[in-house]
C-alpha positions, -999 to 999 in steps of 0.1 A, spaced: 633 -379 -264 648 -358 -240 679 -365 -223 686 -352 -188 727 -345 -200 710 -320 -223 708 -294 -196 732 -276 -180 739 -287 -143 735 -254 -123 741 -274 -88 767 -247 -81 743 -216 -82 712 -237 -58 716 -240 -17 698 -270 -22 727 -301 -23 728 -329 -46 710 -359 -30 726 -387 -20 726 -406 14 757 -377 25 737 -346 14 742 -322 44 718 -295 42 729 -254 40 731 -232 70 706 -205 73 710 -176 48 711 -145 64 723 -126 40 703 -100 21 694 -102 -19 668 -95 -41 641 -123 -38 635 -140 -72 604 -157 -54 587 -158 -22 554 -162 -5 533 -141 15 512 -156 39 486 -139 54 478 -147 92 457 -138 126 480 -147 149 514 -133 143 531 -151 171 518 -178 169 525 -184 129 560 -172 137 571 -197 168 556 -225 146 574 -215 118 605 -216 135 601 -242 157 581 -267 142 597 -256 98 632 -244 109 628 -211 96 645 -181 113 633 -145 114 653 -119 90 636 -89 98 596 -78 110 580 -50 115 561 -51 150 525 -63 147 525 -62 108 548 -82 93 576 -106 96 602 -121 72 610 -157 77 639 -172 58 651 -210 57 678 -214 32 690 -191 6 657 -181 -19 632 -198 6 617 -165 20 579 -163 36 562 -132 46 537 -134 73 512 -105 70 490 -94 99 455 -101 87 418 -101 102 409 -131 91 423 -160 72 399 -186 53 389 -215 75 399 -245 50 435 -252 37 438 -235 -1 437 -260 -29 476 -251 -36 508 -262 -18 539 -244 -16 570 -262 -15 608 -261 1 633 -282 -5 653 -305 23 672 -332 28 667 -366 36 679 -364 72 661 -335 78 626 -352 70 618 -373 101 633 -344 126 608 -323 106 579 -346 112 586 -346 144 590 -313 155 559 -302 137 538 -332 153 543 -318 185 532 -285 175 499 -293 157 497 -333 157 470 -335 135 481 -311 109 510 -334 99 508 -361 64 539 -383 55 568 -384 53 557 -404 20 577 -415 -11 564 -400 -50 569 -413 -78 594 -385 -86 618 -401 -64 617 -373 -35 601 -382 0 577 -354 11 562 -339 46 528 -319 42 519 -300 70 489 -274 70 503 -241 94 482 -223 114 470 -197 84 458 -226 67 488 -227 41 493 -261 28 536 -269 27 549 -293 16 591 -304 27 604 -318 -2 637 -340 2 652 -356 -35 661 -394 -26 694 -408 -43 690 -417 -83 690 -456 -88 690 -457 -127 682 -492 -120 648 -482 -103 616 -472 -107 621 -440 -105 642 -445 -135 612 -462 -155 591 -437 -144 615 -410 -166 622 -432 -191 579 -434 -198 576 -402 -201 607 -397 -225 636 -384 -203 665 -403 -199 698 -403 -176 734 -415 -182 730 -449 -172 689 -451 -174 669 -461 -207 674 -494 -230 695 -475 -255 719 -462 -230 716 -495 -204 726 -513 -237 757 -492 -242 772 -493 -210 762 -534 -210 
């Protein structure tokens, strides 16, 4: 079995907060860095992929080059490249990408991208995994998915859900419930 205290928390080196119902989310990085990921998304409509985007994702533009491309950041290490393209394919891909949030964030999200492209909006809706998720399909056809982790109840079922699959949590499991009993 697994145990989550195994690992090393590396909270300290992630923009993304611990959850909790205070978890404020980071400002927007503007810094530069090497990228350790990204995604580049190709589009047909430059403009319009950027002001939704910004608008409707909270993303801010870092840099572009006129007509070609243009580099979107959120947080620190959530980067997207929108490419100028001819065409992009006419059906979402089979593949989501995903950015992490916060709780608070989620139904300002919704909202802001509903007024954008109403129909291109799914959740917010609770996993099993004990985040609440957005999906929204942008206007390239790129399935995203907002991601916000929901506060640990080791009493929960989010807890029994861990403890099923072998990973336990200070405070989750029988063996462990039993020692703090």
């Amino acid at each position: 079995m697994v145990c989550m205290s195994d690992y090393y928390n590396a909270f300290e080196m992630s923009p993304v907060p611990a959850p909790g119902p205070d978890a404020v989310p980071p400002e927007p990085f503007r810094g530069i860095y090497g990228m350790p990921a990204f995604v580049t998304i190709p589009t047909s409509d430059l403009a319009a992929s950027v002001d939704f985007w910004s608008r409707g994702l909270g993303f801010f533009e870092l840099f572009s080059i006129p007509g070609t491309l243009v580099h979107l950041r959120r947080w620190a290490f959530q980067d997207v490249l929108l490419v100028s393209a001819e065409s992009v394919p006419e059906q979402p891909p089979a593949m989501s990408f995903s950015f992490a949030c916060v709780l608070s964030q989620v139904d300002s999200l919704v909202e802001a991208c509903r007024a954008i492209r109403p129909d291109w909006v799914d959740g917010p809706r609770d996993t099993p995994w004990n985040t609440r998720d957005v999906e929204v399909i942008t206007p390239e056809n790129a399935r995203i998915v907002f991601t916000a982790a929901k506060p640990f109840d080791p009493a929960g079922q989010e807890a029994r859900n861990l403890e099923a699959i072998g990973i336990t949590a200070p405070g989750v499991g029988r063996g462990d419930n039993e020692k703090h009993a």
